[in-house]
C-alpha positions as CSV (number, residue, x, y, z in Angstrom):
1,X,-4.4,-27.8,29.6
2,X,-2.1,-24.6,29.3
3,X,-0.7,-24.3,25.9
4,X,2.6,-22.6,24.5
5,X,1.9,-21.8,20.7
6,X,4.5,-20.7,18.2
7,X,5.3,-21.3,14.6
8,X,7.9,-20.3,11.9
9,X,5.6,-18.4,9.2
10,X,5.7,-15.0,11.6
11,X,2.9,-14.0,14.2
12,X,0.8,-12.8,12.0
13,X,0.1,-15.9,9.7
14,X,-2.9,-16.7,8.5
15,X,-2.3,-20.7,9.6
16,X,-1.8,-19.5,13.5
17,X,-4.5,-17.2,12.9
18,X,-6.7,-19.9,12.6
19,X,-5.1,-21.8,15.3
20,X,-5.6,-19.2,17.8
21,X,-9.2,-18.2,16.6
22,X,-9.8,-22.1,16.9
23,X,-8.5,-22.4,20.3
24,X,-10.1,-19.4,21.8
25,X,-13.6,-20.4,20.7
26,X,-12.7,-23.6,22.7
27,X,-11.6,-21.6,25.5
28,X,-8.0,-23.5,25.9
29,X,-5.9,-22.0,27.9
30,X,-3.0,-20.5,25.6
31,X,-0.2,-18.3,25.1
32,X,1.6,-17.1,21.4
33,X,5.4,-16.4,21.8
34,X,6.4,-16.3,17.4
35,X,8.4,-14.9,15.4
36,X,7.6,-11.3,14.4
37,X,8.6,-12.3,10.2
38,X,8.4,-15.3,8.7
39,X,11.9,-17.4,9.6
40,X,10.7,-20.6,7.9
41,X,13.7,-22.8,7.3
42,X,15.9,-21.3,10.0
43,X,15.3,-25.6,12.0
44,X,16.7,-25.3,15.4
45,X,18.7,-22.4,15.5
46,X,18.9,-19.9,18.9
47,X,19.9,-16.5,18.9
48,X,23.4,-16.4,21.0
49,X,25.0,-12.7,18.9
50,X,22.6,-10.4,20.6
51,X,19.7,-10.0,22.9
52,X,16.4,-10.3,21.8
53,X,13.0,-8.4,22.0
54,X,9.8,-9.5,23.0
55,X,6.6,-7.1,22.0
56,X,3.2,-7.8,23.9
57,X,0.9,-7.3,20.9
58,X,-2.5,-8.4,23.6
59,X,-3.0,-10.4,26.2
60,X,-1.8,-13.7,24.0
61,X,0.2,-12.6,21.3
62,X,3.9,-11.9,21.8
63,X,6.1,-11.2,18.7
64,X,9.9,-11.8,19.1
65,X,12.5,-10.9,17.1
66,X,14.1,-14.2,16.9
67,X,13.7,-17.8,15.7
68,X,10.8,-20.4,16.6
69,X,13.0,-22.0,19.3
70,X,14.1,-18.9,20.5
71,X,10.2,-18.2,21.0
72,X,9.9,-21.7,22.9
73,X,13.1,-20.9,25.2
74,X,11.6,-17.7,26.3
75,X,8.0,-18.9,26.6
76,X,8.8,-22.1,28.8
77,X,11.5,-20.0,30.9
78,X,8.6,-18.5,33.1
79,X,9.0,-14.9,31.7
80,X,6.0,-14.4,30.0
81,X,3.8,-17.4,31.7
82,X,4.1,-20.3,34.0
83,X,5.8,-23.1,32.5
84,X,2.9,-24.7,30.4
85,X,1.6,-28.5,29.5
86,X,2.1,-28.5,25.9
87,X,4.0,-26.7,22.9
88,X,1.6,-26.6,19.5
89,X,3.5,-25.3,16.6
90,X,2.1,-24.6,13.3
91,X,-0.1,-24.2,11.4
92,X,2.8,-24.2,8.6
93,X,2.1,-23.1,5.4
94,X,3.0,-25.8,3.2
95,X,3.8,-29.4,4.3
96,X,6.7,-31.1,6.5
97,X,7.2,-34.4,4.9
98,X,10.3,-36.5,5.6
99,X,13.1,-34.8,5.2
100,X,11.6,-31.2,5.8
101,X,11.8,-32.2,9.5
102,X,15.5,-31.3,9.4
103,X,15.2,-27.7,8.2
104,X,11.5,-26.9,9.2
105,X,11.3,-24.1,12.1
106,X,7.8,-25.4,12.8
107,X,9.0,-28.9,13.5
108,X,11.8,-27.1,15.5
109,X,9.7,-25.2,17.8
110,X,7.5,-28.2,18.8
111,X,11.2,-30.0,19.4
112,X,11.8,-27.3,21.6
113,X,8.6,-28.0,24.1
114,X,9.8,-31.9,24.0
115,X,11.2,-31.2,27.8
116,X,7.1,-30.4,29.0
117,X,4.7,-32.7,30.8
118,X,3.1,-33.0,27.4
119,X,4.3,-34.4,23.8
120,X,4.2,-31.3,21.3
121,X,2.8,-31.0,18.4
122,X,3.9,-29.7,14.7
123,X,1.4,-29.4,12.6
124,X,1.5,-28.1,8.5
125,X,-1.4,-27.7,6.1
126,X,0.0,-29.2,2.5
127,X,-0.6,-26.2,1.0
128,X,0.9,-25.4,-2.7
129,X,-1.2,-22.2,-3.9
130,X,1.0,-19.3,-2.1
131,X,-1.6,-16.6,-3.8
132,X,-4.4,-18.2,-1.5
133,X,-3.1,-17.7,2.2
134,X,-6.2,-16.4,3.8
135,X,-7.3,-18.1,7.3
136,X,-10.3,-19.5,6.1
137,X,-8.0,-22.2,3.9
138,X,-6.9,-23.2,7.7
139,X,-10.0,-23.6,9.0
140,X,-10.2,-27.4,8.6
141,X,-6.9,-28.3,9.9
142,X,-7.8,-25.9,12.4
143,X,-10.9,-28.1,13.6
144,X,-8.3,-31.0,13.0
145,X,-5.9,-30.3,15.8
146,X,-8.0,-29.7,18.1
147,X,-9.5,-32.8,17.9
148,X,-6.0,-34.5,17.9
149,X,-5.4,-32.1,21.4
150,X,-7.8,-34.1,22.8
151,X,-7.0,-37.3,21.2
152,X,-3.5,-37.3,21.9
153,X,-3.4,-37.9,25.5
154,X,-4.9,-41.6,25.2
155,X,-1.9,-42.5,23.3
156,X,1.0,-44.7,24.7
157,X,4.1,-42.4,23.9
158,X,7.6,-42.3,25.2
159,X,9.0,-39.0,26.7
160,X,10.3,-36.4,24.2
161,X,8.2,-37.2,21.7
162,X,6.9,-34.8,18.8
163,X,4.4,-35.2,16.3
164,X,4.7,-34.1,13.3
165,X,1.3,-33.9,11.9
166,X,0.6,-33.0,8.2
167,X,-3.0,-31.9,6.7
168,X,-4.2,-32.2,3.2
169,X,-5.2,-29.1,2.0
170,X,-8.9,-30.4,1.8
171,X,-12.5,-29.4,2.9
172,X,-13.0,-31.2,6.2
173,X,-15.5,-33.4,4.4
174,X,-13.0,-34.6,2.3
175,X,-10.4,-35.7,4.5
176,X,-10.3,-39.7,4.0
177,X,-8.9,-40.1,7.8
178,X,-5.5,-40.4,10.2
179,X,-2.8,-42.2,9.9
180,X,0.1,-43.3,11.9
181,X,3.1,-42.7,9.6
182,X,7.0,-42.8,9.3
183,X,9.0,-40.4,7.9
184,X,9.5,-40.6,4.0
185,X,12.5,-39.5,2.2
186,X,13.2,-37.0,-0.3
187,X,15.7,-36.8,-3.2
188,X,18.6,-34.2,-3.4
189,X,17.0,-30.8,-3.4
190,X,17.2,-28.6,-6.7
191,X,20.4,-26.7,-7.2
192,X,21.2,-23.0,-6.5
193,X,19.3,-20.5,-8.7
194,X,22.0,-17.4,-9.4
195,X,21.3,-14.5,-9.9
196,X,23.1,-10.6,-9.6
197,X,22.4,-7.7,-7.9
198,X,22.0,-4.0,-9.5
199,X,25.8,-3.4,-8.5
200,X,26.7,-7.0,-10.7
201,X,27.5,-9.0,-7.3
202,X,26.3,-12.7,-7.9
203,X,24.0,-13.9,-5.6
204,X,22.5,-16.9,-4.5
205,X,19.0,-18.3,-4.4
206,X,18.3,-21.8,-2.8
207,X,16.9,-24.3,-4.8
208,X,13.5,-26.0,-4.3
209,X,13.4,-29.3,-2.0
210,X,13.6,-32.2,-4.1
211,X,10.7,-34.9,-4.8
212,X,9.8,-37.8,-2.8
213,X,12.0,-40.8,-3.4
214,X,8.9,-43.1,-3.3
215,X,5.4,-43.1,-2.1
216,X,5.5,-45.8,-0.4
217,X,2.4,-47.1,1.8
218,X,2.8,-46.2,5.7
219,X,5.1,-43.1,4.5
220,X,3.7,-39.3,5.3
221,X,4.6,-38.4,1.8
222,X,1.9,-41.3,0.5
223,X,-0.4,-40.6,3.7
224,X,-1.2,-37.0,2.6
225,X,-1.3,-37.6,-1.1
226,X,-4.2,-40.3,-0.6
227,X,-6.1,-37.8,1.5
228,X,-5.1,-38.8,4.8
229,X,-3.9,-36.5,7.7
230,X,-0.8,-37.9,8.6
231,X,0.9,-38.0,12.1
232,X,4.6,-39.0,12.6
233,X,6.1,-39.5,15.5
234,X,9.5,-38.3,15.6
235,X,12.1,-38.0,18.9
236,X,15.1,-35.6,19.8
237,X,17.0,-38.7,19.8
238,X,18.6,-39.2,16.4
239,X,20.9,-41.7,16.8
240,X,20.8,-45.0,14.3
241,X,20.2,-48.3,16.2
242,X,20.4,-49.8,13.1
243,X,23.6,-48.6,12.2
244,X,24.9,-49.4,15.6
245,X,23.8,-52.8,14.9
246,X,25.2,-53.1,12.1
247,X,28.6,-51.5,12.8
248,X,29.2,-53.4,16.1
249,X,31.0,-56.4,15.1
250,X,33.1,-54.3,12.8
251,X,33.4,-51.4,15.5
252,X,34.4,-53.8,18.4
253,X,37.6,-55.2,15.8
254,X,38.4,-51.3,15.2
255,X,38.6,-51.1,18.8
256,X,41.0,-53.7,19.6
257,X,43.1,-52.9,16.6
258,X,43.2,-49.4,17.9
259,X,44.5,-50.7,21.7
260,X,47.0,-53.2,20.6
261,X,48.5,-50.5,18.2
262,X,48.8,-47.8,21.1
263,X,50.5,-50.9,22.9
């Protein structure tokens, strides 16, 4: 299995770091195409204002100046490698939980690899101490994925899928287990924070995401806090079948008002 591995913390994370120690020791067959800074939040965004730059840092590390799907659309485009199996993205520092999924460069890059032979995975250590990033903190979710890489295969899943896979940040002897999750939901996300620069212009910092709504059981948000990795399947498709249920009676009256007035 040839593998495509990115993430939205910057190339020189301590979570891909441990990924790529991890995956070498099982001598996988990878590549790394990231970032060259950290671009966390940037979601699906390509660079289309200028050209980017690609810097061979060895034989499996390439930093780019660009976004996490930019790094997937130049790594699956034949230009560095053959077109591999799989896209594994992570591992994030800090969680993805519902909502996240929208922003999250991490989940973004693995969305990127959805057109592969393989499903891609995002995977995020729940981490909340930001003075204790050292690669040895990603050691069990490390030892996680790749037992999920070789799990993952035996599961009935349509095409384009992603998983969004989130870790406690736990010894591996503490981790209660896995759990197939949907997608919790969080509430409104704090507001701006400003502040001024030296000249007196007012500036803007974005708030902090907001709380979980609930913790409900079967949610990612409940999942991880119980000690549970927790692995959410999530597609590229986002439209709302229940909407579209429950619209269509009301839709199909809009549309026949709309022809007879045109008439």
């Amino acid at each position: 299995m040839s593998l495509l591995v990115s993430n939205d913390d910057g190339v020189h994370a301590p979570g891909l770091q441990a990924l790529a120690q991890a995956l070498a020791a099982a001598s996988l067959v990878f590549t790394v195409v990231a970032p060259d800074r950290d671009r966390s939040g940037v979601s699906n965004c390509l660079t289309l204002d200028r050209p980017l730059q690609a810097v061979r840092l060895d034989n499996r590390h390439i930093a780019v100046d660009g976004t996490p799907t930019d790094c997937i659309h130049l790594g699956t485009s034949g230009l560095f490698l053959p077109e591999p199996e799989r896209v594994l993205s992570g591992i994030n520092f800090g969680a993805n939980l519902g909502d996240d999924v929208l922003y999250s460069g991490t989940v973004a890059a693995a969305m990127e690899g959805r057109f592969l032979a393989k499903p891609a995975l995002a995977v995020s250590l729940a981490v909340t101490d930001y003075e204790g990033a050292v690669v040895r903190r990603f050691l069990a979710a490390a030892t996680i994925t790749l037992w999920l890489l070789q799990q993952v295969d035996n599961l009935p899943l349509p095409p384009r899928t992603v998983l969004n896979i989130n870790i406690p940040d736990l010894p591996l002897s503490a981790i209660k287990g896995i759990r197939l999750t949907r997608l919790g939901q969080r509430l409104k996300g704090e507001n701006p924070i400003a502040t001024s620069n030296p000249r007196g212009k007012t500036l803007y910092w974005i708030g902090r995401a907001g709380g979980p709504v609930a913790r409900e059981p079967g949610s990612d948000f409940h999942a991880v806090e119980a000690g549970f990795v927790s692995v959410t399947p999530i597609h590229a498709d986002m439209h709302s079948a229940e909407a579209m249920q429950m619209a269509a009676a009301a839709f199909d009256s809009l549309s026949q008002s709309f022809g007879n007035g045109r008439s």
